[in-house]
C-alpha positions as CSV (number, residue, x, y, z in Angstrom):
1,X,-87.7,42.0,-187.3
2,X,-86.5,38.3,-186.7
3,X,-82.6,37.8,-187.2
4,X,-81.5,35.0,-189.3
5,X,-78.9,32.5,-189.6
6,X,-77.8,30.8,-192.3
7,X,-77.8,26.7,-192.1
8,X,-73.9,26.8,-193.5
9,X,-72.6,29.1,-190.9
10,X,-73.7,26.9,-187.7
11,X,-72.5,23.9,-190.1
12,X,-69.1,25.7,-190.6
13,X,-68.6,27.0,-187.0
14,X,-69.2,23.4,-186.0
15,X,-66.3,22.0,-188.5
16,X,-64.4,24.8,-186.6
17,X,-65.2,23.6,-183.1
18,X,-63.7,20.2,-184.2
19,X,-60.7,21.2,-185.9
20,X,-59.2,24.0,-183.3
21,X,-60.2,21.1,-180.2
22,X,-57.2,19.1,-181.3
23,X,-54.7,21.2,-183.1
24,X,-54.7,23.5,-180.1
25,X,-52.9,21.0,-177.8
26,X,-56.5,19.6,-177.0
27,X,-57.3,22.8,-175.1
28,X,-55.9,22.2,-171.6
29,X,-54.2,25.3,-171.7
30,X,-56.3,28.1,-170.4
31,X,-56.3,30.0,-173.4
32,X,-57.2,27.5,-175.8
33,X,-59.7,25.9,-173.3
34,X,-61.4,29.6,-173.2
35,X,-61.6,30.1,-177.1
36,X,-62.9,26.4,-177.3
37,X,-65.4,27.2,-174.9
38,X,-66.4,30.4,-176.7
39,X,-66.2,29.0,-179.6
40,X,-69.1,26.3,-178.3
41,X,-71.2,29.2,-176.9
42,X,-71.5,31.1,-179.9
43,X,-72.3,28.0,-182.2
44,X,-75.4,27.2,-179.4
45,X,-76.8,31.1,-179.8
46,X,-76.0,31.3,-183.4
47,X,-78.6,27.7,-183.3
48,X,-80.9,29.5,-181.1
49,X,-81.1,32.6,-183.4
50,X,-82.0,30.6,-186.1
51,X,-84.6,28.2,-184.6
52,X,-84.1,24.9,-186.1
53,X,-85.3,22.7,-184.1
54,X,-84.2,19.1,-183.5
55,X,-86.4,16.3,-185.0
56,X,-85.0,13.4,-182.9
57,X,-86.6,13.6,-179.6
58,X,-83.7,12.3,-177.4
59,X,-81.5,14.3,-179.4
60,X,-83.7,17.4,-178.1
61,X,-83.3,16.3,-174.4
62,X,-80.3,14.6,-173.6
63,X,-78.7,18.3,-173.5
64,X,-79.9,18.1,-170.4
65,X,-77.6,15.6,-168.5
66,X,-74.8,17.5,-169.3
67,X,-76.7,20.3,-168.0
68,X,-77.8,18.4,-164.8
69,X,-73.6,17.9,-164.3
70,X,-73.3,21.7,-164.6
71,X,-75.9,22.5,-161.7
72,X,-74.5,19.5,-159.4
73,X,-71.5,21.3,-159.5
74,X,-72.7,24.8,-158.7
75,X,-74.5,22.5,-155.9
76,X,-71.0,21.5,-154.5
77,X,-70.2,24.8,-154.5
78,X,-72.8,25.6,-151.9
79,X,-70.6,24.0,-149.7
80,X,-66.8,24.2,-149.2
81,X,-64.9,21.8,-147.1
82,X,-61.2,21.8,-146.8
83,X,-59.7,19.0,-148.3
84,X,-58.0,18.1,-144.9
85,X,-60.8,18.6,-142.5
86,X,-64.2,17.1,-142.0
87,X,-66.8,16.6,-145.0
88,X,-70.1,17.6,-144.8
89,X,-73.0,14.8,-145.6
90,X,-74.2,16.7,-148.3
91,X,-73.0,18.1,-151.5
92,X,-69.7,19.9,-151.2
93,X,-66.5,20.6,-152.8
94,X,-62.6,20.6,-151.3
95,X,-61.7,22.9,-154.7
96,X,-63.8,25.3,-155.4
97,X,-61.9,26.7,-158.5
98,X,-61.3,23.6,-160.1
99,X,-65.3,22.9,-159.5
100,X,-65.8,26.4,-160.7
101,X,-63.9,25.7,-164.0
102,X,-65.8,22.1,-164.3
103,X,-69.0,24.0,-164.1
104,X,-68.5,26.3,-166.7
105,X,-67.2,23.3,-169.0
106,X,-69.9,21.2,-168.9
107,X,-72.0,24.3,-169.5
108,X,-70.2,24.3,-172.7
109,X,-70.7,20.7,-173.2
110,X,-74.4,21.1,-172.3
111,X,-74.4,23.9,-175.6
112,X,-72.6,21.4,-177.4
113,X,-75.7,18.8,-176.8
114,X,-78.2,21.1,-177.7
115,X,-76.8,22.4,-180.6
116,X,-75.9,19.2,-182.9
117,X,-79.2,17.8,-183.6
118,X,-80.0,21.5,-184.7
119,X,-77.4,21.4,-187.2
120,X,-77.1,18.0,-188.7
121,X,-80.8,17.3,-189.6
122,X,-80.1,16.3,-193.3
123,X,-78.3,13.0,-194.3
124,X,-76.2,15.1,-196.6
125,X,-75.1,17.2,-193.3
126,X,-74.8,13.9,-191.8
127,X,-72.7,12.2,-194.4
128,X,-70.4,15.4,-194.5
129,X,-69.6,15.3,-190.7
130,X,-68.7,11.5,-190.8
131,X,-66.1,12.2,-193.5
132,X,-65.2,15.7,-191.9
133,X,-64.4,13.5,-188.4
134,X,-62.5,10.9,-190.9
135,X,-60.6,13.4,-192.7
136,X,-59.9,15.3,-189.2
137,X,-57.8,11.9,-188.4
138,X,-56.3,11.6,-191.0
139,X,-54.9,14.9,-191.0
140,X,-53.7,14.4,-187.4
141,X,-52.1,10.9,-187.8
142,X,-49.9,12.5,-191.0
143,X,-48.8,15.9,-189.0
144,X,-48.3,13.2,-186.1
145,X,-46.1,10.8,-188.1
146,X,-44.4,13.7,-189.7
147,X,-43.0,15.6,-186.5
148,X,-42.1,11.8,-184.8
149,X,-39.7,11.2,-187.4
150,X,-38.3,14.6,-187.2
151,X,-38.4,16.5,-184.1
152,X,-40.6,14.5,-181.3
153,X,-39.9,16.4,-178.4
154,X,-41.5,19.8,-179.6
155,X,-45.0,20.5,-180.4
156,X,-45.1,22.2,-184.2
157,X,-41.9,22.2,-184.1
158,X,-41.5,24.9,-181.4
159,X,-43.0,24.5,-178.1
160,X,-40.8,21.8,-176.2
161,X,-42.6,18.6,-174.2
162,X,-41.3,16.9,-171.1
163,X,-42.2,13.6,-173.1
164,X,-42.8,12.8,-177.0
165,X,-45.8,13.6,-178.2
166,X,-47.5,13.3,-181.4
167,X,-49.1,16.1,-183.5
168,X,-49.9,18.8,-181.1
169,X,-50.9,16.5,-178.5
170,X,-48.6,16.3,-175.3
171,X,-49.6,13.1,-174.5
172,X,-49.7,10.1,-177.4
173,X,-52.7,8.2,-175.6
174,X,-54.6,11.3,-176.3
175,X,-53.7,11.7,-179.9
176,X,-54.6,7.7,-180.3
177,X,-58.0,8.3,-178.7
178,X,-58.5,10.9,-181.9
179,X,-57.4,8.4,-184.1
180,X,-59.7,5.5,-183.0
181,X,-62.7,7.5,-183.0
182,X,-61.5,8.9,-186.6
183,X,-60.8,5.0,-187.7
184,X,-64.4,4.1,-186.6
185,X,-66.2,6.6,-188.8
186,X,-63.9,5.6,-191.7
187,X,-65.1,1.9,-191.5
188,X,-68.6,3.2,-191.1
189,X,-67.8,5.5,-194.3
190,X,-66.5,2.7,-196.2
191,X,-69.5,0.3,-195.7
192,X,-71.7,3.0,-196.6
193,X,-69.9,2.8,-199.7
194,X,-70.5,-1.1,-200.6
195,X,-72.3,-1.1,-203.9
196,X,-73.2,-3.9,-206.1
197,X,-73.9,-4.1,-210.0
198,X,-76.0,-1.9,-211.0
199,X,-76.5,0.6,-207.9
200,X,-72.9,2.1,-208.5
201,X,-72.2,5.1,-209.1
202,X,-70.0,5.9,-212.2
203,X,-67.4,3.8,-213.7
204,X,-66.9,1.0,-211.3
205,X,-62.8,1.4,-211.6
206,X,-63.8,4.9,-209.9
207,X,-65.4,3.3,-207.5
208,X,-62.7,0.7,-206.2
209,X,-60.2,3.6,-206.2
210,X,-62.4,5.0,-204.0
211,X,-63.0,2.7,-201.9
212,X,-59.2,1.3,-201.6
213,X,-58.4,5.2,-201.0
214,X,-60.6,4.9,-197.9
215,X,-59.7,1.8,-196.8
216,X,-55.7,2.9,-196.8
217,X,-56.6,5.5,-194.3
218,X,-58.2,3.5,-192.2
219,X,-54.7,1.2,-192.1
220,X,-53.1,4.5,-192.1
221,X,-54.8,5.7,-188.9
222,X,-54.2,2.3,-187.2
223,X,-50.8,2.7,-188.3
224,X,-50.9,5.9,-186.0
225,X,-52.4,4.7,-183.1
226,X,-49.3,1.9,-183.1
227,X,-47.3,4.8,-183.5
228,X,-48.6,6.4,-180.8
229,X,-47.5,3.2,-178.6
230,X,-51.3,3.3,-176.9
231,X,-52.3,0.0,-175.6
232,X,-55.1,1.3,-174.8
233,X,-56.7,2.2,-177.5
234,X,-55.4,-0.9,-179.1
235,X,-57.5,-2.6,-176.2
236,X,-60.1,-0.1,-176.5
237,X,-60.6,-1.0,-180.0
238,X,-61.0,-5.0,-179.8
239,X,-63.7,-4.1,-176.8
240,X,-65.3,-2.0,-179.5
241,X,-65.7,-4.5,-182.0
242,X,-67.3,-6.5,-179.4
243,X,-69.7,-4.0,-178.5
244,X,-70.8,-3.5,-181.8
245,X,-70.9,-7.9,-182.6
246,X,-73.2,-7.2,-179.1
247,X,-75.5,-4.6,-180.4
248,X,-75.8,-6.1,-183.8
249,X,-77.0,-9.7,-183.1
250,X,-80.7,-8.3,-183.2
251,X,-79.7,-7.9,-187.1
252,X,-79.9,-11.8,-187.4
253,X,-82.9,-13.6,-189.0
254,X,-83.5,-15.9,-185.8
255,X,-83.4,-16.2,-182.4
256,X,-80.9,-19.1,-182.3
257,X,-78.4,-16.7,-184.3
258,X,-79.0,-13.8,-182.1
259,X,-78.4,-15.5,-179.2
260,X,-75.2,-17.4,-180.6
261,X,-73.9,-13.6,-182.0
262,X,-74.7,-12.3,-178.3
263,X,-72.4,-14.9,-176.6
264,X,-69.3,-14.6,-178.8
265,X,-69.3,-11.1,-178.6
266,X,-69.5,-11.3,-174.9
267,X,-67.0,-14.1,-174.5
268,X,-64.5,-12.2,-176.9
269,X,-64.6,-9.2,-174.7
270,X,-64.3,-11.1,-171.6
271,X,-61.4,-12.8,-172.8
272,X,-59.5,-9.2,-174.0
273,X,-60.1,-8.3,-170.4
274,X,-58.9,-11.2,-169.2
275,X,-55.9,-11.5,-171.2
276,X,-54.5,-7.8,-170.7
277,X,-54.7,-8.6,-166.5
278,X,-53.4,-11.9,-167.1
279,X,-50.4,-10.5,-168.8
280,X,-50.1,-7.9,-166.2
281,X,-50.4,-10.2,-163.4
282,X,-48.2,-12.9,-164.3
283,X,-45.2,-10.2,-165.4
284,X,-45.5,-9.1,-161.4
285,X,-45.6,-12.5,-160.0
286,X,-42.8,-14.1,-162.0
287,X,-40.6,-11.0,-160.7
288,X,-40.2,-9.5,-164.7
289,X,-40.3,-6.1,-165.4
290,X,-44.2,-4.6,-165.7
291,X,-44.9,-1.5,-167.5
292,X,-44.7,1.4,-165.2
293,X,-47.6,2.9,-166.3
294,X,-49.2,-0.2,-166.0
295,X,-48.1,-0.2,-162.4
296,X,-48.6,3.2,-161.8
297,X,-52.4,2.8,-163.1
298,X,-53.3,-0.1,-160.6
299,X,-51.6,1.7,-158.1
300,X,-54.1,4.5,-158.2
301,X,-56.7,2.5,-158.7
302,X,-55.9,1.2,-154.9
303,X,-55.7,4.3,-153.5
304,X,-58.4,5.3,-155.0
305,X,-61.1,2.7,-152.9
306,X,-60.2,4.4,-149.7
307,X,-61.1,7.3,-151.2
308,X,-64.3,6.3,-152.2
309,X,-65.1,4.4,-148.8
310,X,-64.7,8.6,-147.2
311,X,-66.6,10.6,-150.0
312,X,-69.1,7.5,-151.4
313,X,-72.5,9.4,-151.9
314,X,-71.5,13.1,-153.5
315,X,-67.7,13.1,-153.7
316,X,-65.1,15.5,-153.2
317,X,-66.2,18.2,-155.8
318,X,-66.2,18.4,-159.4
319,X,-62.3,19.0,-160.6
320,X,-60.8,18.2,-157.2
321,X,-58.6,15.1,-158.1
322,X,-55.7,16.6,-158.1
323,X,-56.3,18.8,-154.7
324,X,-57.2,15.9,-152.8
325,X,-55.1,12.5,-154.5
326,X,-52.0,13.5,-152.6
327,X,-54.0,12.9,-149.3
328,X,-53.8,9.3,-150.5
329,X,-51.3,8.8,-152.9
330,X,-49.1,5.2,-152.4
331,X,-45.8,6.6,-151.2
332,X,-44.4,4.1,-153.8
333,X,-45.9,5.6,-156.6
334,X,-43.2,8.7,-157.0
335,X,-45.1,10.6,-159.4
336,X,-47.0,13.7,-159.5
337,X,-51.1,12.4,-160.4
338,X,-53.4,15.0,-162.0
339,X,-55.8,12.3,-163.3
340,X,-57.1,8.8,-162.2
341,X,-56.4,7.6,-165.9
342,X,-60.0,6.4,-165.9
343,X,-62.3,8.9,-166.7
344,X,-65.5,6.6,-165.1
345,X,-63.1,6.5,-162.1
346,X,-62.3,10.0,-161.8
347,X,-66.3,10.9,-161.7
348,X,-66.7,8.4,-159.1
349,X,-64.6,10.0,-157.4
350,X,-65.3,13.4,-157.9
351,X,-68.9,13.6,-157.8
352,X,-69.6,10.2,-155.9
353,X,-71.9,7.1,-156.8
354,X,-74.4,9.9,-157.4
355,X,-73.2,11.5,-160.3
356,X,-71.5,8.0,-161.5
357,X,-74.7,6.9,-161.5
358,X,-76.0,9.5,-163.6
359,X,-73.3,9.1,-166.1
360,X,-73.8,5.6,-166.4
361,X,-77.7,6.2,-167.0
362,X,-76.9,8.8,-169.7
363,X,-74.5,6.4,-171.6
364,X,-77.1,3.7,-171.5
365,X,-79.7,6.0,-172.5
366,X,-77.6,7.3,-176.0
367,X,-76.7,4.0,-176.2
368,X,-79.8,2.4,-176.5
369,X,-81.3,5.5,-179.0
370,X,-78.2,5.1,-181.2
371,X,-78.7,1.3,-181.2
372,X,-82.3,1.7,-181.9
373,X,-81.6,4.2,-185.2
374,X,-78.8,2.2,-186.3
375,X,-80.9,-1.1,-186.2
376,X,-84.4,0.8,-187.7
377,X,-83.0,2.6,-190.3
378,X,-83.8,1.5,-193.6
379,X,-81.0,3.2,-195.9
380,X,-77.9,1.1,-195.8
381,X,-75.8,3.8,-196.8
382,X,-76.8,5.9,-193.3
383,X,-77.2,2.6,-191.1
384,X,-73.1,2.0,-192.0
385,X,-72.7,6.1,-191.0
386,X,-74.4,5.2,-187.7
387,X,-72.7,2.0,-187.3
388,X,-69.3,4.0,-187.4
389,X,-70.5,6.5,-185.3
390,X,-71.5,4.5,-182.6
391,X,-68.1,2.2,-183.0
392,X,-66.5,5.9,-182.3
393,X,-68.4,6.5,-179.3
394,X,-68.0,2.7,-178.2
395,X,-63.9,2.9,-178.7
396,X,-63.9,6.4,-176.5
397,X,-66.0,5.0,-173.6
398,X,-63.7,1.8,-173.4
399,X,-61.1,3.6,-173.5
400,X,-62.0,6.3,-170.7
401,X,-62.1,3.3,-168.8
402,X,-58.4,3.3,-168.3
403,X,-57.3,6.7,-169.8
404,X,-58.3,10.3,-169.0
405,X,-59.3,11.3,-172.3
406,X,-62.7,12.9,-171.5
407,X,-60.4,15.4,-169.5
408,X,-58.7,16.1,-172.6
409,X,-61.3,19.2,-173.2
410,X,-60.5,18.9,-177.4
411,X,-61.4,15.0,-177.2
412,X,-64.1,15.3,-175.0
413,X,-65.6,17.6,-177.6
414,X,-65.3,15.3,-180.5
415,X,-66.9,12.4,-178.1
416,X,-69.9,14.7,-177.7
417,X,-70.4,15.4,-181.0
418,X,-70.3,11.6,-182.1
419,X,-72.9,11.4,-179.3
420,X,-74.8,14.2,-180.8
421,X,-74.3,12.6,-184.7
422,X,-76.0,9.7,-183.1
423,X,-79.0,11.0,-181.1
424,X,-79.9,13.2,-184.5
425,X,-79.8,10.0,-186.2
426,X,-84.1,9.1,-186.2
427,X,-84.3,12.6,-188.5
428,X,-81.6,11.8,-191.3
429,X,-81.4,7.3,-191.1
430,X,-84.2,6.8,-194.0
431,X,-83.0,10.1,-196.0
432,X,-86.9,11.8,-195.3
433,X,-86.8,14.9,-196.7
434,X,-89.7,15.8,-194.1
435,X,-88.5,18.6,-191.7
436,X,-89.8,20.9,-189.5
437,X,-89.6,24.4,-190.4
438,X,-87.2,27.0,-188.5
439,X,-88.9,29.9,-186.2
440,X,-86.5,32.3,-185.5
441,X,-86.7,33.9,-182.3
442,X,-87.9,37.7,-181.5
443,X,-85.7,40.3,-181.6
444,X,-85.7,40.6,-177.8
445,X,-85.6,37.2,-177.1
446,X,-82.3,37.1,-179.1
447,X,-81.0,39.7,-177.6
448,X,-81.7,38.0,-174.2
449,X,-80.0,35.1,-175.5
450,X,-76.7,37.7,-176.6
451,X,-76.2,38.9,-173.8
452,X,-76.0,35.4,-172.0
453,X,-73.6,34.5,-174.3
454,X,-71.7,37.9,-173.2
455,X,-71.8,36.3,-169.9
456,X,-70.4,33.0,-170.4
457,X,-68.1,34.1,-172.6
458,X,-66.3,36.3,-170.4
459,X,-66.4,34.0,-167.3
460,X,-64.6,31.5,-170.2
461,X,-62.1,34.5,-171.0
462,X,-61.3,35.2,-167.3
463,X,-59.1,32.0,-166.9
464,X,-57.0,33.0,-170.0
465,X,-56.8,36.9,-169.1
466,X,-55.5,35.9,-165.7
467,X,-52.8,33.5,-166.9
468,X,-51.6,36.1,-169.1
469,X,-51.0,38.7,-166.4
470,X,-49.3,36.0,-164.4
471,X,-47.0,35.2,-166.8
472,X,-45.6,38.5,-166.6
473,X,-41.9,39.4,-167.1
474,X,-39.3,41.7,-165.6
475,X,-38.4,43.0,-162.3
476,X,-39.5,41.3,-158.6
477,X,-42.4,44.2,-158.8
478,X,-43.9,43.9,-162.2
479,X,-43.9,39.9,-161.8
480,X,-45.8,40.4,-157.9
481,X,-48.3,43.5,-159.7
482,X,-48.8,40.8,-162.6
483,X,-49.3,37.5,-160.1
484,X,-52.1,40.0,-157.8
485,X,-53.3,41.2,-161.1
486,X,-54.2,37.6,-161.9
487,X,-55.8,36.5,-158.8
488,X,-57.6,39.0,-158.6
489,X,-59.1,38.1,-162.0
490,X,-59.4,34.4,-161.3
491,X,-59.0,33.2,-157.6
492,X,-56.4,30.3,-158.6
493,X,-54.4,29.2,-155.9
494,X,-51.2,28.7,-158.2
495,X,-51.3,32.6,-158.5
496,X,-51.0,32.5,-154.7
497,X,-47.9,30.8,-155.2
498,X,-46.9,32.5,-157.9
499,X,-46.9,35.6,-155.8
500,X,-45.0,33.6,-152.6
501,X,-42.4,32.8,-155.0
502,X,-41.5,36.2,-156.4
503,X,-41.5,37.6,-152.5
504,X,-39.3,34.8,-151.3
505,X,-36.7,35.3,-154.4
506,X,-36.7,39.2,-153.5
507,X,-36.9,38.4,-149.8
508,X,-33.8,36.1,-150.4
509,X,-31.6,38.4,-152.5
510,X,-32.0,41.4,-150.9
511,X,-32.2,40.1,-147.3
512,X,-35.7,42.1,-147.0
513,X,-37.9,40.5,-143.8
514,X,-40.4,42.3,-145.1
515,X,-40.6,40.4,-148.8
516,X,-40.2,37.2,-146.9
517,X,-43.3,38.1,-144.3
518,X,-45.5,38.7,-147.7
519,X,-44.2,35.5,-149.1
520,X,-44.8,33.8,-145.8
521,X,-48.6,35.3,-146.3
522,X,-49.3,33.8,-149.5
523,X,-48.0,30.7,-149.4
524,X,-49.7,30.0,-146.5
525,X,-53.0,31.0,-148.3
526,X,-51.9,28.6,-150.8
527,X,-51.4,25.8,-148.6
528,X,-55.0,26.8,-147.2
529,X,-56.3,25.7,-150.4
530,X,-53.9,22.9,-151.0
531,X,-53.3,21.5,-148.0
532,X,-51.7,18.7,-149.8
533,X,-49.5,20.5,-152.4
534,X,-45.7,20.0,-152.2
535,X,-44.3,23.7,-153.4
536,X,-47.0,25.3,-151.4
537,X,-45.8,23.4,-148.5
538,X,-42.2,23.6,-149.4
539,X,-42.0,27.5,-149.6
540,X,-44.1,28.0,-146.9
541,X,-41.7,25.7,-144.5
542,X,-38.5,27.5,-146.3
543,X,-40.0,31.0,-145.2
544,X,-40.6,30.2,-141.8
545,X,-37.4,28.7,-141.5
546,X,-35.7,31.9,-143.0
547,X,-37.6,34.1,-140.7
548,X,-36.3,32.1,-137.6
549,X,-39.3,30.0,-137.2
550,X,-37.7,26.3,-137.1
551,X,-40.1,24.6,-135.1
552,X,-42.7,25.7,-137.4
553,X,-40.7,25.4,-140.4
554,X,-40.3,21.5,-139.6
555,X,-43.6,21.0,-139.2
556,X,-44.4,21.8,-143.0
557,X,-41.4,20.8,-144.4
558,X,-41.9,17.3,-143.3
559,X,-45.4,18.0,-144.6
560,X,-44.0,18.5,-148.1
561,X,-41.5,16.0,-147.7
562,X,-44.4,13.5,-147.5
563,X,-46.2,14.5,-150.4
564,X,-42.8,15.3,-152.6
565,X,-43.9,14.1,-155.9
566,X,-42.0,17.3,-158.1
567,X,-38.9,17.8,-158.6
568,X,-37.7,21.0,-155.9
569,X,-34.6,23.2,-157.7
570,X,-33.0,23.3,-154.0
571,X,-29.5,25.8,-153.5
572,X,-27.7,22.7,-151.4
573,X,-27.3,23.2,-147.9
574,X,-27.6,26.2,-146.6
575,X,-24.3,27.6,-144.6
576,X,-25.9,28.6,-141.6
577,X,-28.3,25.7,-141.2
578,X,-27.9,22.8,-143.1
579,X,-31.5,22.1,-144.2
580,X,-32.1,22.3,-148.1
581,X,-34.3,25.2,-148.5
582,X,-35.5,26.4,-152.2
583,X,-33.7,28.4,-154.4
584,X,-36.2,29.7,-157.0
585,X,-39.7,28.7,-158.5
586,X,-40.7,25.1,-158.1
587,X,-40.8,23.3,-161.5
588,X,-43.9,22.0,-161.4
589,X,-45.1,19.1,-164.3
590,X,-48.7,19.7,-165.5
């Protein structure tokens, strides 16, 4: 007997996918980032079980460079190379977890791919996503606007934020990016909408209500984004627009106009470019005040071309930014750096011109497919869907260039799924009713394909078990049992120091050499995996110093010292010594 799947569940588990991505602080906790990712599996076997297939040929295969990114970094993890010492010539990685956890994301990206096209193969499915991602917005931009004016600095109201967000976003540039991809498909919905005369459906009042309703929530989600205070997807929008004047010249009736359509595009986006550095630039050399996160963007930007110059070919591993950065962060730039806020940056660096490379192929491959439905298609209603769909995936690429927003695991979802609305465009554009039929799989070949999920789904659970068990409360013992507990489920070096903290607190209260030996121990460990991180470095120079090892001690305390980019809750001087030594855990900004 062949097991069956209904087309409305994958649809709904889909519509799920998107909505929990965002409202779920955009998954980079590990527990949301673990249901998302389960979540993602379970839509691609639930696809499998019921064997659509896709009708768009690309949209069938381009699974596979997400796929390609997954194996490249299981290839880095061939080879580990400490982040201080030598690299090797060939694929390798200075973080293995943080590779490890890319891997298994872009696994789930790679499902993602697949599944789409399998699921919107109709253009009523396709019509209902494109007001599903515009509604999505909307939703966000009035939950945003609602919590700015009353309470910014906590997320729903209850989880506090080391800076205003918006919605349950930490970050406002994040929440923007959802917003500009949101205000794309609206403009794409309400072209689709353009009727004339007779070809209207119903009253025609009805109509123009209907279209002023969804032209208001396009102004309304541009009213978020310059709520949000992103310039960047400001910027990222304009570049948009020109992208889309670009790909939409061939839409002229001659040559003379193509080419005259081609230009302006080109010269408007050139000059957007050119007038954001200007700005910049002139700010700095009149001796105003720039932007620090302006500054603080170019300033890793420099750092990061010595970078490149010592990891060109293959990188540094997959998820390893924020391991390695330290080891050339600008002293001037005080300020702990997780991302290169530039997504095509932060591959470059992580996975070398190769994989940059690759990525750039890919986007020029979708690209050209989406541009190729958009301008074939011979329904006007579905050529404006496409149009805003691939405005959506224009606005997120522009503005990866100079925002981390692909790391943003929620976003980065929503950009894939624009990607996949657009590949499974050739089967819906003209409305053809013509479809292949679905072929469910064999019993056993479904059950092979269940117990991979089984798989993936507990190596996405892992991460989010062991956070829980570090996160443990109480006395000095349950707090070590629930740090070892958690390393032992997921070899993250933060448990490492996790556990070095809760022996140096005990080792320090209760005077116990033997607390401060096992701190000693792990925070070492952690410093073997981060050579470059400033509270594994600090607590490891504040134990030796305690256990009567100054020479030592000085060595890694001036280690931390040059790489102290987090705050340190220090005790003052201590009486016997004078050096500021730690008091209790290191607050530490994600």
């Amino acid at each position: 007997m062949r097991p069956r799947v209904a087309s409305a569940a994958t649809e709904a588990l889909l519509y799920a996918i998107m909505i929990f991505g965002p409202f779920a602080f955009g998954c980079v906790e590990p527990w949301s980032r673990a249901a998302l990712e389960i979540l993602i599996f379970l839509l691609a076997l639930a696809c499998f079980v019921r064997g659509r297939p896709a009708d768009a040929r690309r949209g069938a295969l381009f699974w596979i460079f997400a796929a390609g990114f997954a194996a490249f970094g299981a290839l880095q993890l061939c080879s580990v190379a400490a982040a201080d010492g030598p690299r090797p010539r060939l694929p390798f990685t200075n973080a293995p977890h943080a590779t490890g956890e890319a891997v298994l994301l872009w696994t789930a990206y790679a499902a993602l791919l697949w599944s789409v096209p399998r699921i919107l193969v109709t253009h009523e499915a396709a019509r209902r996503w494109i007001r599903f991602l515009f509604a999505l917005g909307l939703v966000l931009c009035a939950f945003g606007i609602l919590q700015a004016a009353t309470d910014p600095d906590k997320l729903y109201w209850l989880r506090p934020t080391y800076r205003a967000g918006f919605g349950p976003y930490y970050n406002r540039d994040h929440a923007a990016n959802v917003l500009l991809m949101s205000a794309c498909a609206g403009i794409g919905l309400f072209f689709s909408r353009v009727r004339r005369g007779a070809a209207l459906d119903g009253p025609p009042a009805r109509h123009l209500r209907a279209q002023a309703g969804v032209a208001a929530g396009v102004l309304f989600l541009l009213t978020g984004i310059f709520a949000c205070g992103s310039r960047g997807a400001l910027l990222a929008l304009l570049l948009c627009a020109a992208a889309l004047a670009l790909f939409g010249a061939g839409f002229a009736k001659t040559a003379r106009e193509r080419r005259w359509r081609a230009a302006a595009a080109l010269a408007g986006a050139a000059f957007v470019v050119l007038f954001a550095f200007q700005e910049v630039g002139a700010a700095a050399n009149a001796g105003g005040r720039v932007d620090p996160s302006s500054m603080g963007r170019f300033s890793i930007y420099g750092d990061a071309v010595r970078w490149l110059r010592d990891a060109p070919i293959f990188g540094t591993g997959l998820g390893s930014f924020a391991t390695v950065y330290p080891s050339y962060q600008d002293l001037e730039l005080r300020a702990t750096v997780s991302h290169a806020h530039s997504d095509w940056l932060e591959l470059a660096l992580e996975a070398g011109a190769f994989g940059f490379l690759a990525a750039l192929a890919g986007a020029a491959l979708a690209a050209y497919a989406a541009v190729r439905a958009w301008r074939a298609a011979r329904s006007t209603e579905m050529r404006a869907l496409i149009g805003g769909g691939l405005a959506a995936a224009a606005g997120f690429s522009f503005h990866a260039l100079f925002e981390f927003c692909f790391s943003i695991p929620g976003n980065a979802v929503l950009f894939l799924a624009v990607v996949g609305f657009l590949l499974s465009a050739p089967s819906w554009a003209d409305k053809a009713e013509i479809r292949g039929r679905s072929a469910p799989p064999p019993a056993w070949l479904a059950a092979l394909a269940a117990a991979g999920f089984l798989f993936l789904a507990r190596a996405a659970a892992r991460p989010a078990a062991a956070a829980w068990f570090a996160d443990a409360s109480g006395a000095a013992v349950a707090r070590a049992a629930g740090a070892a507990r958690a390393y032992a489920e997921d070899p993250d070096p933060s448990f490492l120091l996790k556990r070095a903290e809760v022996e140096y607190d005990a080792g320090v209260d209760r005077r116990d050499v033997e607390s401060l030996r096992d701190s000693l121990r792990y925070s070492l460990a952690a410093v073997d995996a981060r050579p470059f991180d400033f509270p594994s470095l600090s607590y490891a120079g504040a134990t030796l110093w305690r256990l009567g090892r100054r020479a030592d001690a000085r060595v890694l305390l001036d280690q931390a010292a040059a790489v102290r980019f987090s705050p340190l809750v220090v005790a003052g001087p201590d009486a016997r010594t004078g050096s500021v030594l730690p008091k209790g855990p290191v607050s530490r900004k994600r």
